[in-house]
PDB file with one MODEL, atoms N, CA, C and O in Angstrom:
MODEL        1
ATOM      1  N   UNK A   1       6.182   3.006 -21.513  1.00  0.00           N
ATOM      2  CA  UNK A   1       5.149   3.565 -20.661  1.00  0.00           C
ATOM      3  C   UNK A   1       5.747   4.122 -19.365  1.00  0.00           C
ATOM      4  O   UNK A   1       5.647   5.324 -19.121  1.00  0.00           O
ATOM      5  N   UNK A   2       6.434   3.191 -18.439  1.00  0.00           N
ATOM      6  CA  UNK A   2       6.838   3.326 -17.583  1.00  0.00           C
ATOM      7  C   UNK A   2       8.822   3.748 -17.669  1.00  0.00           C
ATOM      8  O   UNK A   2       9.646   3.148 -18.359  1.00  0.00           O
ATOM      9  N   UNK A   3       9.047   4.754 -16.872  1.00  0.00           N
ATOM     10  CA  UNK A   3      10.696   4.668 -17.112  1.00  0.00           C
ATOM     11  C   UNK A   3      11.087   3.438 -16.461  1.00  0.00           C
ATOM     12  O   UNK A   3      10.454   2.880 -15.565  1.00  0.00           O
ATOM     13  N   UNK A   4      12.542   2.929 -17.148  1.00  0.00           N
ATOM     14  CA  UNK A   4      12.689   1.638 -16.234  1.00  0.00           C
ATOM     15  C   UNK A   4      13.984   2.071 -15.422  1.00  0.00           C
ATOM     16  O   UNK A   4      14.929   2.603 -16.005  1.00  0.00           O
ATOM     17  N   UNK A   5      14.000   1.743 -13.606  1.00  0.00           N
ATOM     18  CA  UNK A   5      14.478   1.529 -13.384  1.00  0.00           C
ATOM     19  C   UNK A   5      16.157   1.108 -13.386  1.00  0.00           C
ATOM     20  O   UNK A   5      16.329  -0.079 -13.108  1.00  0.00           O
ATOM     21  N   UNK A   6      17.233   1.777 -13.617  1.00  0.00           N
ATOM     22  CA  UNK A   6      18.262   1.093 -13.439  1.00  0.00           C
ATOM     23  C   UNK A   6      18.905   0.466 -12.052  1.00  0.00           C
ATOM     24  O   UNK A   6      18.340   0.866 -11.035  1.00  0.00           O
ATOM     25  N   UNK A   7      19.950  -0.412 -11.862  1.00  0.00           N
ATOM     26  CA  UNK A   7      20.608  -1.047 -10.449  1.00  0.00           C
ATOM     27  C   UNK A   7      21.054   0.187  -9.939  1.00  0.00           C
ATOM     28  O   UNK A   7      21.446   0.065  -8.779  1.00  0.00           O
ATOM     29  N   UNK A   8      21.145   1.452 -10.431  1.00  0.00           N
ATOM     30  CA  UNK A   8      21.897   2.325  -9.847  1.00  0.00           C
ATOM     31  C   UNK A   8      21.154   3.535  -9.048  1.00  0.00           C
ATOM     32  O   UNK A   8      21.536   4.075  -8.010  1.00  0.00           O
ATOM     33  N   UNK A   9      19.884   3.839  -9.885  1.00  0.00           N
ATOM     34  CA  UNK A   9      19.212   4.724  -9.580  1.00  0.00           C
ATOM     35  C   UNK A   9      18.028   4.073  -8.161  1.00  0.00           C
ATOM     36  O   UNK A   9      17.787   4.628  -7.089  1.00  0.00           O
ATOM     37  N   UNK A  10      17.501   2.771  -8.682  1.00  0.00           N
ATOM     38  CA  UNK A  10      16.714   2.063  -7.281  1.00  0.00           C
ATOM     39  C   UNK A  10      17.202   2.228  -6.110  1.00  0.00           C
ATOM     40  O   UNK A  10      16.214   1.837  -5.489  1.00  0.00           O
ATOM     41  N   UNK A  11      17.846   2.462  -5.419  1.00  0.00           N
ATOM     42  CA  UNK A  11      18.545   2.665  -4.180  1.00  0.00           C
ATOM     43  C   UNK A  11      18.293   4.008  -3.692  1.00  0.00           C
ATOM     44  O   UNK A  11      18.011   4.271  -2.524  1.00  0.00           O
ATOM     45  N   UNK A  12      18.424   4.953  -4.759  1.00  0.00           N
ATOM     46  CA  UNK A  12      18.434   6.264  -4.431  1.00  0.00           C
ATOM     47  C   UNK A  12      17.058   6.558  -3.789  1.00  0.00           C
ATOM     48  O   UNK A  12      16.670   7.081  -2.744  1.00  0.00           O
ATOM     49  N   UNK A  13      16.526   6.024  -4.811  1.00  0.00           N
ATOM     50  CA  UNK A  13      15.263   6.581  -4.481  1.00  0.00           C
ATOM     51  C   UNK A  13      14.187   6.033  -3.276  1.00  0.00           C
ATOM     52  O   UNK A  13      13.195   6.588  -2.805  1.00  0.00           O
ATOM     53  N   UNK A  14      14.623   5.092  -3.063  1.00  0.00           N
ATOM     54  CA  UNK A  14      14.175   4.027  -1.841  1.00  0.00           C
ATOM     55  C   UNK A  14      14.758   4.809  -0.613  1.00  0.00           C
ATOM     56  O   UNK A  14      14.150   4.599   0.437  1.00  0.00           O
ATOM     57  N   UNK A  15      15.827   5.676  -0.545  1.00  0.00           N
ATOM     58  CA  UNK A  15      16.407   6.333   0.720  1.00  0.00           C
ATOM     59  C   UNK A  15      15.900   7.750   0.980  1.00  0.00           C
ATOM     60  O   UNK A  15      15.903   8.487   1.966  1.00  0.00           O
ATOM     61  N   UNK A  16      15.445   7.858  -0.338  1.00  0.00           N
ATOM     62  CA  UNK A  16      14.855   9.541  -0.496  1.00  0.00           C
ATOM     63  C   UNK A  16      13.386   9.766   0.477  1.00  0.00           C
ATOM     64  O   UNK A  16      13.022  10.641   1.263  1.00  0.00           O
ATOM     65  N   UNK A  17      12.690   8.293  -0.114  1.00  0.00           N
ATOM     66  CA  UNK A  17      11.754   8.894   0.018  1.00  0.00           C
ATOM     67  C   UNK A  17      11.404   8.107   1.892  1.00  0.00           C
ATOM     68  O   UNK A  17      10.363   8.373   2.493  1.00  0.00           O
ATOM     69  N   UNK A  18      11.885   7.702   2.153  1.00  0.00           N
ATOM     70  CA  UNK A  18      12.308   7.472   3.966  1.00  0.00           C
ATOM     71  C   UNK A  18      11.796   8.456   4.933  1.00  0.00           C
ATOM     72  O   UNK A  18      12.272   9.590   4.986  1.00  0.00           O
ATOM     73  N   UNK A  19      10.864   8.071   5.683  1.00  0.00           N
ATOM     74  CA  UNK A  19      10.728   9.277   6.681  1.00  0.00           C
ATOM     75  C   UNK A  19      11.792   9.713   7.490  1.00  0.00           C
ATOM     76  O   UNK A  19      12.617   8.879   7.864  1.00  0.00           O
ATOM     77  N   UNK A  20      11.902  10.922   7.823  1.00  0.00           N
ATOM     78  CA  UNK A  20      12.985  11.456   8.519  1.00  0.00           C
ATOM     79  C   UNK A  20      13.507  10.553   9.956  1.00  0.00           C
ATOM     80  O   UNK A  20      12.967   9.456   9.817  1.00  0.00           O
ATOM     81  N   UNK A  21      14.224  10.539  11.118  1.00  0.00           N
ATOM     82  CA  UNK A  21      14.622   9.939  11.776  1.00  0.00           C
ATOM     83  C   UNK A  21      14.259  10.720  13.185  1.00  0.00           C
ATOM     84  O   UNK A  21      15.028  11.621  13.519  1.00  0.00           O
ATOM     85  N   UNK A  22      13.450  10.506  13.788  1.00  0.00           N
ATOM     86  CA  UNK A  22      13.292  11.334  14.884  1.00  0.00           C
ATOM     87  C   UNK A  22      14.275  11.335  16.172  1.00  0.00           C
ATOM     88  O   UNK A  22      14.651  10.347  16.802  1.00  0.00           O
ATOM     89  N   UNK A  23      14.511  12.336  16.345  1.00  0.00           N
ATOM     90  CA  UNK A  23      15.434  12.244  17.285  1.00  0.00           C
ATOM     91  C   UNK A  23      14.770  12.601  18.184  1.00  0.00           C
ATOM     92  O   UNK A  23      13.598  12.976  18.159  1.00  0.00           O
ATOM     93  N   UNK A  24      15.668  12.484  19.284  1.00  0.00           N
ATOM     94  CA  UNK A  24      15.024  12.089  20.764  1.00  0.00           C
ATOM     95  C   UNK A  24      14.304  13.715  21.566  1.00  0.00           C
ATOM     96  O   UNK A  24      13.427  13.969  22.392  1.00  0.00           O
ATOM     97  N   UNK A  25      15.347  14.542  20.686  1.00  0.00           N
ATOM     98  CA  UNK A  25      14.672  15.818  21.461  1.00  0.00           C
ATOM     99  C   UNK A  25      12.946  16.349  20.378  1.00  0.00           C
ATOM    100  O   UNK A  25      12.176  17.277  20.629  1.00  0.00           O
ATOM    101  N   UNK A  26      12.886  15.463  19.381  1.00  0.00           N
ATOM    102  CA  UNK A  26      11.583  15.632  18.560  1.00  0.00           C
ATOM    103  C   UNK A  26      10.624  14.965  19.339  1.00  0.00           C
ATOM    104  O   UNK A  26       9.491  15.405  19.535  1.00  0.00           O
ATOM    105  N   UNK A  27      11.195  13.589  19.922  1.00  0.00           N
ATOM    106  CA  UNK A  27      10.147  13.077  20.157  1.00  0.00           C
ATOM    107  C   UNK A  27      10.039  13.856  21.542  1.00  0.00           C
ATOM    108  O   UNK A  27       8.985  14.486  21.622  1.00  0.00           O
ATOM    109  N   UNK A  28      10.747  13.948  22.486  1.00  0.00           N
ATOM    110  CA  UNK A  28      10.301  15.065  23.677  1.00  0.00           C
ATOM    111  C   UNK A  28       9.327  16.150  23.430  1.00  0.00           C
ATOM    112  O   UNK A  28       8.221  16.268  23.958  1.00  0.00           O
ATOM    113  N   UNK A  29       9.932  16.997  22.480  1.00  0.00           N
ATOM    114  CA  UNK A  29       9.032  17.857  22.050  1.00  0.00           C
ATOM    115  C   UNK A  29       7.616  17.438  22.105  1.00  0.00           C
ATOM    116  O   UNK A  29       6.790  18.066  22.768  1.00  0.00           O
ATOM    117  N   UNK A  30       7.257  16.131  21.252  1.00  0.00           N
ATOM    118  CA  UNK A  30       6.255  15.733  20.634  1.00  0.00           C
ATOM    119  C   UNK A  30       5.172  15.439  21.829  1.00  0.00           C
ATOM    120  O   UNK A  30       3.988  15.775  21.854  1.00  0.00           O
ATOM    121  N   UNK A  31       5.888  14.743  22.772  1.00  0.00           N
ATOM    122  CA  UNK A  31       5.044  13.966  23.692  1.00  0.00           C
ATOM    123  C   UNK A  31       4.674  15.097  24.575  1.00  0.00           C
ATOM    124  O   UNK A  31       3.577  14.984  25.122  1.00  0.00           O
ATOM    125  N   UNK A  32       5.489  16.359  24.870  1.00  0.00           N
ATOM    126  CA  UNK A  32       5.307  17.616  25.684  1.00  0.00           C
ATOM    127  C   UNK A  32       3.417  18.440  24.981  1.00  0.00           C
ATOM    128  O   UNK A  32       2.283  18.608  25.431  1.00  0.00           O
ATOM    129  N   UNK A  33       4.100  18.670  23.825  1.00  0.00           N
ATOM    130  CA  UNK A  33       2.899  18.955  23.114  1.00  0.00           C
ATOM    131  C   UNK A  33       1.398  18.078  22.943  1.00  0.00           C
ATOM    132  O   UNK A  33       0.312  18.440  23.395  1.00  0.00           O
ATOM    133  N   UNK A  34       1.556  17.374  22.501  1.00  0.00           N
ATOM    134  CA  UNK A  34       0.486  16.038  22.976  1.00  0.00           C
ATOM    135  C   UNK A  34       0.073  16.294  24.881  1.00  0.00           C
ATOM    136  O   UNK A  34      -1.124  16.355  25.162  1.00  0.00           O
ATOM    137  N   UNK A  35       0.725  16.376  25.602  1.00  0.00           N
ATOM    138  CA  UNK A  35       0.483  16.531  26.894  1.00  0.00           C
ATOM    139  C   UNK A  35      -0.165  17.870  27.262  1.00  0.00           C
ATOM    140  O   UNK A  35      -1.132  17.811  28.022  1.00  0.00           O
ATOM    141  N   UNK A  36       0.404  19.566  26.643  1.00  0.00           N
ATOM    142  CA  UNK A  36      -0.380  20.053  26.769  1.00  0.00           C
ATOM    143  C   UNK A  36      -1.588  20.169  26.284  1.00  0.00           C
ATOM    144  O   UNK A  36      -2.624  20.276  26.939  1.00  0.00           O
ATOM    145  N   UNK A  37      -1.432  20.145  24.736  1.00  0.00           N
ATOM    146  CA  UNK A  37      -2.975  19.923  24.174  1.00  0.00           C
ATOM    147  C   UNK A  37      -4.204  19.286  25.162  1.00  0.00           C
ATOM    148  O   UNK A  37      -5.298  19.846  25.224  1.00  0.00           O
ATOM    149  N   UNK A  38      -3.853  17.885  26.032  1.00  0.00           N
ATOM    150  CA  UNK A  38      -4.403  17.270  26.336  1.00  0.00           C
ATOM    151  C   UNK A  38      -5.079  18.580  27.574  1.00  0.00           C
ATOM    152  O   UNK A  38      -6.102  19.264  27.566  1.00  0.00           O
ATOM    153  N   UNK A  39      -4.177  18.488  28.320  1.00  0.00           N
ATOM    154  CA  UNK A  39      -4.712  19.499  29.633  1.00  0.00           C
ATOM    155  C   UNK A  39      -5.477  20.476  28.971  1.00  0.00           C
ATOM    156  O   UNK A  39      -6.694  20.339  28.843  1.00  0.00           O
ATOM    157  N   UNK A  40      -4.870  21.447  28.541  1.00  0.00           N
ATOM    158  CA  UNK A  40      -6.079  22.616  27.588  1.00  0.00           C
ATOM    159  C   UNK A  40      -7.187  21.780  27.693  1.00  0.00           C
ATOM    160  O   UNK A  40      -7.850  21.711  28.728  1.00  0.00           O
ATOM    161  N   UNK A  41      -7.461  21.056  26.555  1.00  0.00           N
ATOM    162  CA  UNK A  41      -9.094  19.998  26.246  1.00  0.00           C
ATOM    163  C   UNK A  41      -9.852  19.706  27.208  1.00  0.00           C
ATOM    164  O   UNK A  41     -11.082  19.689  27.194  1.00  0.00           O
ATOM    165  N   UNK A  42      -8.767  19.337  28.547  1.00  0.00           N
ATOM    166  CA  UNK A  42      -9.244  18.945  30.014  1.00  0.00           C
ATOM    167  C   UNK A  42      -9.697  20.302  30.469  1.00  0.00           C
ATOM    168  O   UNK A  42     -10.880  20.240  30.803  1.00  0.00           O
ATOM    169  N   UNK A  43      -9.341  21.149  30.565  1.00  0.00           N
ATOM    170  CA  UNK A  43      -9.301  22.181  31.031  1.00  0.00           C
ATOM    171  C   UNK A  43     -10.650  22.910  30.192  1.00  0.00           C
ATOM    172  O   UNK A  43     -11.507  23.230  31.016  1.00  0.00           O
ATOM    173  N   UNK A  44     -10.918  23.137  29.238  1.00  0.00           N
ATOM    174  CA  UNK A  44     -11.978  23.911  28.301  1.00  0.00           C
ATOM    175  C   UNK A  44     -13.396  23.231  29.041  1.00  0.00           C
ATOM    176  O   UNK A  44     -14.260  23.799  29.708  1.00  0.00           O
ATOM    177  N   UNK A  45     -13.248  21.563  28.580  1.00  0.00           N
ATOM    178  CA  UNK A  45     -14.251  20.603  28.883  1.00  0.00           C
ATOM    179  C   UNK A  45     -14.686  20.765  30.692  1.00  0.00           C
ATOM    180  O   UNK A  45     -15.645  20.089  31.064  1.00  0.00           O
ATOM    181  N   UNK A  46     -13.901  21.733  31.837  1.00  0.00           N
ATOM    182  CA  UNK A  46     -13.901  21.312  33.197  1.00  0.00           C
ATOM    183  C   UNK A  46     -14.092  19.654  33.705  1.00  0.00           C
ATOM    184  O   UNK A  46     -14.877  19.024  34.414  1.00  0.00           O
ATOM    185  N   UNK A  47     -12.761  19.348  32.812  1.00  0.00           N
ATOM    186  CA  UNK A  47     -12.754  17.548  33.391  1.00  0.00           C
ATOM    187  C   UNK A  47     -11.550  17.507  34.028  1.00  0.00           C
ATOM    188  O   UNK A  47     -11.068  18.639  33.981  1.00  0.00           O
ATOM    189  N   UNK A  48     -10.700  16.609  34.705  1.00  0.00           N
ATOM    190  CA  UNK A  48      -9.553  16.201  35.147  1.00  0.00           C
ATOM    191  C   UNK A  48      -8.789  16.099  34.439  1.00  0.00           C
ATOM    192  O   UNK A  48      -9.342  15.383  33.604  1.00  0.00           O
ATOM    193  N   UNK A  49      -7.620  16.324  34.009  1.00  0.00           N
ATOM    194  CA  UNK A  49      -6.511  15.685  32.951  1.00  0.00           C
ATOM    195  C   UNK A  49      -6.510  14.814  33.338  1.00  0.00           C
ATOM    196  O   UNK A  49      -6.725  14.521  34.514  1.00  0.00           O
ATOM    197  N   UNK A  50      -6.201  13.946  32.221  1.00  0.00           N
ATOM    198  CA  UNK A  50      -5.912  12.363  32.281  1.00  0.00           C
ATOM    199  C   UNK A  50      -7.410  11.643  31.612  1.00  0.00           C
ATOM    200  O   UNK A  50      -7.417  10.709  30.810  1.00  0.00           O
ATOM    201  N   UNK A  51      -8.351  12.177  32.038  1.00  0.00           N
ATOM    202  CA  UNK A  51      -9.668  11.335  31.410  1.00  0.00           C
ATOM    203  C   UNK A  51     -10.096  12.109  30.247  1.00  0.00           C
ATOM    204  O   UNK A  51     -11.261  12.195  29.859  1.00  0.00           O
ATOM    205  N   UNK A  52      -9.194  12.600  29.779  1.00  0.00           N
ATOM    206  CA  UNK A  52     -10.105  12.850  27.848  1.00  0.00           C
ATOM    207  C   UNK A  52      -8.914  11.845  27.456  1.00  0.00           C
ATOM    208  O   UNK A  52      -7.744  11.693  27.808  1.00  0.00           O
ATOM    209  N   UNK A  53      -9.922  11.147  26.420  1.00  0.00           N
ATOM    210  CA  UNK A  53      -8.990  10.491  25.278  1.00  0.00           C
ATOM    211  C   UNK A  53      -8.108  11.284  24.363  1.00  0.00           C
ATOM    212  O   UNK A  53      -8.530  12.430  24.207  1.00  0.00           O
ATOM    213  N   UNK A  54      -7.149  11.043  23.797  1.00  0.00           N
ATOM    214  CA  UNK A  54      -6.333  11.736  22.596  1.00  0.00           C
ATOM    215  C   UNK A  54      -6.684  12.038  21.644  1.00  0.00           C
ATOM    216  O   UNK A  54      -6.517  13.167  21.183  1.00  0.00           O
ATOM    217  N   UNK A  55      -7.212  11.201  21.137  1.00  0.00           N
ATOM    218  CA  UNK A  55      -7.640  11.180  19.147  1.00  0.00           C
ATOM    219  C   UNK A  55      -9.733  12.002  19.523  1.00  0.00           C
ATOM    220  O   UNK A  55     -10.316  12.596  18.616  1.00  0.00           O
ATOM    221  N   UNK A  56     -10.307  11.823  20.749  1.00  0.00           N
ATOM    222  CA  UNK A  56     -11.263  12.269  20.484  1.00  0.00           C
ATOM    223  C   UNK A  56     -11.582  13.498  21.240  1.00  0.00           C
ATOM    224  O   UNK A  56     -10.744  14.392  21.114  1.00  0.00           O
ATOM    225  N   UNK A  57     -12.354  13.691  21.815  1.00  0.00           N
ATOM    226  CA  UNK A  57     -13.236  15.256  22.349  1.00  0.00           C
ATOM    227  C   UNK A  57     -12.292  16.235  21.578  1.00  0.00           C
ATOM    228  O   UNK A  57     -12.486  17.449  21.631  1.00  0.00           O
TER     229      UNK A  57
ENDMDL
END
């Protein structure tokens, strides 16, 4: 039913499927972006940055 597994092939595939490793200038990126988004939202809404939540408005 199922293919089985050999000792040789399990490993491989356990490393494959690994999320990538973020490096430090991704996560910069990341948190830059997250930061503007935020202002825009602040900005559309005429609120202050800093008081919209992330995940909502």
């Amino acid at each position: 039913m199922y293919a089985t597994a050999t000792h040789r092939t399990a490993p491989l595939r356990a490393v494959g499927s690994r999320a990538p490793v973020a490096t430090r200038r991704s996560r910069l990126r990341t948190a830059l972006l997250r930061r503007w988004r935020e202002a825009q939202r602040a900005a559309a809404m005429n609120v202050v940055a800093g008081t919209v939540k992330r995940g909502r408005a």
